[in-house]
Phi, psi and omega in degrees: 000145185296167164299342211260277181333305202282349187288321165294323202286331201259355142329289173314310183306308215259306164322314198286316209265307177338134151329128197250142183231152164190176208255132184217132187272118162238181163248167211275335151315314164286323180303315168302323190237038105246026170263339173274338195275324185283314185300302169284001149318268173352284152324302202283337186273001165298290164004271184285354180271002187312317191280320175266017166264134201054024161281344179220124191234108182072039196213153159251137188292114201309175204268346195266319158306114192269184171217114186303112152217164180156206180292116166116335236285275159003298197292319179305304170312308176297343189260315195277323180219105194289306168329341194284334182275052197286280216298347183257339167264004178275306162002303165336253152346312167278346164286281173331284193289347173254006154278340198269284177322337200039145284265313169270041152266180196247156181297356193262310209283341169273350158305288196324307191293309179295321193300327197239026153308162177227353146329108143009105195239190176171162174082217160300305162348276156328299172290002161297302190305326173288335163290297174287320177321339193234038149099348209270112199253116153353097014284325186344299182322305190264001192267148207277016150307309186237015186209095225253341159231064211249009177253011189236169223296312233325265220292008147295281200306003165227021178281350208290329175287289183329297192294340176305321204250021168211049207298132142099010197215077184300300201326317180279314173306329171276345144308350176268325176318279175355319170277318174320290210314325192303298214324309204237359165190157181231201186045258178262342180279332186265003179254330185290319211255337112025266159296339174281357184278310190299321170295305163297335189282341186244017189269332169314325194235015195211099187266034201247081175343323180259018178247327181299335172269347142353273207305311201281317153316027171264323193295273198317156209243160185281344213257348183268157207288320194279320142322296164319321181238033162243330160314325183307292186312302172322304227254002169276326190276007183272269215287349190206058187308323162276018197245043214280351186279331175303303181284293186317302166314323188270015178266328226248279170002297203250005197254304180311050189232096159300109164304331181244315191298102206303344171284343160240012181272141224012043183261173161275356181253158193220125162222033172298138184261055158225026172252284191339302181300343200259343170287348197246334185276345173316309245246249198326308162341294169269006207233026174024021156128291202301109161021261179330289172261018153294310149339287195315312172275347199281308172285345168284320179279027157067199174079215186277084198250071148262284189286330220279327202280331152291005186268307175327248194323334151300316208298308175310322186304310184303327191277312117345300195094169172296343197269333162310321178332139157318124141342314189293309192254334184243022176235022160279353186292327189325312187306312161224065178292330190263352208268137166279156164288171181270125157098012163247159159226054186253135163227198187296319177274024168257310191287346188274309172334293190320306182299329174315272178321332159283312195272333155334302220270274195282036164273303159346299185290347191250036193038023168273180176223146184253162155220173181285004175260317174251179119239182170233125184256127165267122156272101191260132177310131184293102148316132159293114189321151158272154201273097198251079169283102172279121198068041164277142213034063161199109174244141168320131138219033202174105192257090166264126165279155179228326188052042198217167181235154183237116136241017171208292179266101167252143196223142199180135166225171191201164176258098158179239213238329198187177184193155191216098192297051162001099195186179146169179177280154193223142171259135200216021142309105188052046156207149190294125146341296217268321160304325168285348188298289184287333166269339157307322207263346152312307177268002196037059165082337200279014192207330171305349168303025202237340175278015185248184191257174189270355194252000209266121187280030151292152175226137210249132132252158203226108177275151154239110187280120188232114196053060171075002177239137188295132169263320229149189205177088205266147205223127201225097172274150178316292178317113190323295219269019169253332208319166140244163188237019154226151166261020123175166163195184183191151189224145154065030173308207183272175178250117200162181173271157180200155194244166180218126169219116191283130179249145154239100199304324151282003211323134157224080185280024185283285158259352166236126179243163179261356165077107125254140184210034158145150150233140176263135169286108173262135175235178164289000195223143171302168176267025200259313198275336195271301169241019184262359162244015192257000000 
């Protein structure tokens, strides 16, 4: 072969493999109204999934149960459960801190801002905020070592500002993620929000819903559970283009379990975020672009069917603008668009500024160009995230209930690998055991801190001994937005029996019990294997 010939193939070669980038132009007018169009998407599909959230668990919300929107609807949500807005104001909260902090802040100094939020958390969220309060720092803060729901959506369901403020710059939204996600979940919970940034940033420069979920799964490693099954979704709506319930069943089939969340494991509820994601991705999918009825399926496939039809609805909103938006869905938003949020002094059109200004700076920073009319946005070739696993060897096998209460000692053993304690503290200031008795098992434990005051500076301490050695020292504060919200767990012991035992070092059963209300049990071997070969 000539010298010449081998000099094209390695042309070629080198053409073939290069990274593909490319450039894409608007005006600053648009950029703006569909950086507005995602804040208000976002809302409104909060909104409407407000009645039907976690009401349907491994269930599809039947096609004859409507579901209510119209004039006033927003507001009416708003005066009645402030709270129902969790994902659009911690959204907020990180949009605020990366204007006052600016563009090169750090995962300590957004932790900081988040962990000392004075809103209502749960979940991953909490046990992140609890963590850095107690000193546990990014990643640490998010890893399912220390965070027992670090596989569960929150950082889906508050990712929707990252892709706002990197319109059209998937590669940079997943540099931002990196700093956020860690706070508060790592592994498939950090790939979940991961991916909704990549969905809203390509939703800027891409109007075809399935090149947008591409595009924001190029970033995600292939090799991880949560890729596999939102790839599962691609390739069910390629075999069953019309069927979006036919994809909902075989997701469910193969998805449907939650591992960690100590509130779904071999429960029906799931708020692990790769069923949740495979719901938003049904919802774009089936739902070709249309507003409405993309929102409708998204929401239709139950589980956290709130968050998932506001991810559905950013992402269109970013791909439309706000003025695209149907009338019919975006002017119920009008009422509170300028009202801050609770437990912020953020509001949408404060928070769109934000995003405005930030996605200036990185289009500038990112080799783009601003002008007072235009800008030009570089899209730079997606890195793969590296490769993050939550619960490895340690699979569920064993849900124990318990109902029972501690008040100075508790003991329990079990054969496997690790537990995780399903519980919490309870104040039983001017009100009868038997009464916390019954609203715990109302609420199955997940709410009675509430029955204490917001102010009350007890703090529970707990040792927990595991096969005669002290282990831990577990710190259970009274203050709801201080809590922690199992008392205690441990992963990955030897695999084998152990005995565990709780002591509490300050006891007042006068006024304070501890809640236990299951534990679960983990081994290295699935449970098919612990007991169908034992």
């Amino acid at each position: 072969m000539k010298r010449s010939s081998i000099l094209i193939l390695a042309l070629a070669a080198v053409s073939c493999s290069a990274p593909k980038t490319t450039d894409t132009t608007m005006s600053t007018d648009t950029l703006l109204d569909k950086i507005m169009g995602g804040w208000a998407g976002q809302t409104i599909g909060v909104v409407y999934g407000a009645p039907t959230e976690f009401k349907h668990q491994g269930t599809l919300i039947p096609d004859n149960q409507p579901i209510s929107w119209g004039q006033g609807y927003v507001k009416h949500w708003w005066d009645r459960k402030p709270g129902l807005f969790d994902d659009v104001y911690n959204d907020l909260t990180f949009a605020e801190a990366f204007e006052q902090l600016g563009l090169d802040c750090n995962s300590e100094e957004l932790a900081m801002r988040f962990a000392y939020a004075p809103y209502h958390l749960a979940h991953a969220n909490q046990a992140g905020r609890y963590n850095v309060r107690q000193g546990i720092m990014p990643p640490e803060s998010g890893n399912w070592l220390n965070n027992p729901h670090a596989d569960d959506l929150d950082f889906q369901i508050e990712a929707d500002f990252i892709g706002l403020m990197a319109p059209g710059m998937v590669q940079q939204s997943l540099e931002i993620a990196k700093k956020v996600g860690h706070i508060m979940n790592s592994g498939d919970g950090f790939y979940g929000g991961a991916y909704v940034s990549g969905l809203y940033s390509a939703a800027f420069i891409e109007n075809d819903p399935a090149r947008i979920v591409d595009m924001a799964l190029e970033g995600i490693p292939s090799e991880s559970t949560f890729w596999q099954c939102i790839d599962d979704v691609r390739r069910l709506h390629k075999r069953y283009p019309s069927d979006w319930k036919r994809a909902w069943f075989e997701i469910l089939k193969k998805w449907g379990s939650d591992t960690g969340c100590p509130k779904g494991v071999f429960l029906s509820f799931d708020i692990d975020a790769k069923i949740n994601s495979a719901y938003v991705t049904i919802g774009l999918l089936y739902g070709g672009g249309d507003f409405g009825k993309s929102m409708e399926i998204a929401t239709r496939c139950g589980q956290d069917s709130d968050c998932n039809p506001a991810t559905v609805g950013g992402v269109l909103g970013v791909m439309y603008g706000k003025s695209g938006i149907p009338a019919f869905w975006r002017e119920p938003l009008d009422e509170i668009w300028d009202l801050d949020f609770e437990g912020t002094d953020v509001s949408l059109a404060k928070g769109s500024r934000y995003s405005y200004n930030q996605a200036l700076q990185l289009i500038e920073r990112n080799g783009g160009k601003v002008s007072e009319n235009e800008v030009s946005i570089h899209s730079a070739a997606v890195e793969v995230l590296p490769l993050e696993q939550n619960f490895t060897d340690t699979y569920p096998i064993f849900r124990d209930q318990k109902d029972a209460w501690m008040e100075k000692e508790y003991t329990f053993d079990f054969s496997g690998n690790g537990f995780c304690i399903w519980g919490n503290l309870v104040c039983l200031r001017g009100i009868s055991k038997g009464y916390a008795d019954r609203v715990a098992k109302k609420h199955v434990g997940s709410e009675v801190f509430a029955l204490a005051e917001e102010d009350d500076p007890y703090v529970a301490e707990i040792e927990v001994w595991i096969d005669g050695e002290l282990d831990q020292i577990s710190v259970l504060p009274m203050q709801g937005t201080s809590r922690k919200l199992e008392p205690a767990w441990k992963y990955l012991l030897p695999e084998g029996r152990h005995t565990v035992r709780m002591v509490w070092r300050n006891p007042d059963p006068s006024q304070y019990l501890l809640r236990i209300n299951a534990i679960q049990y983990y081994s290295e071997h699935p449970v098919q294997d612990v007991y169908y070969h034992n």
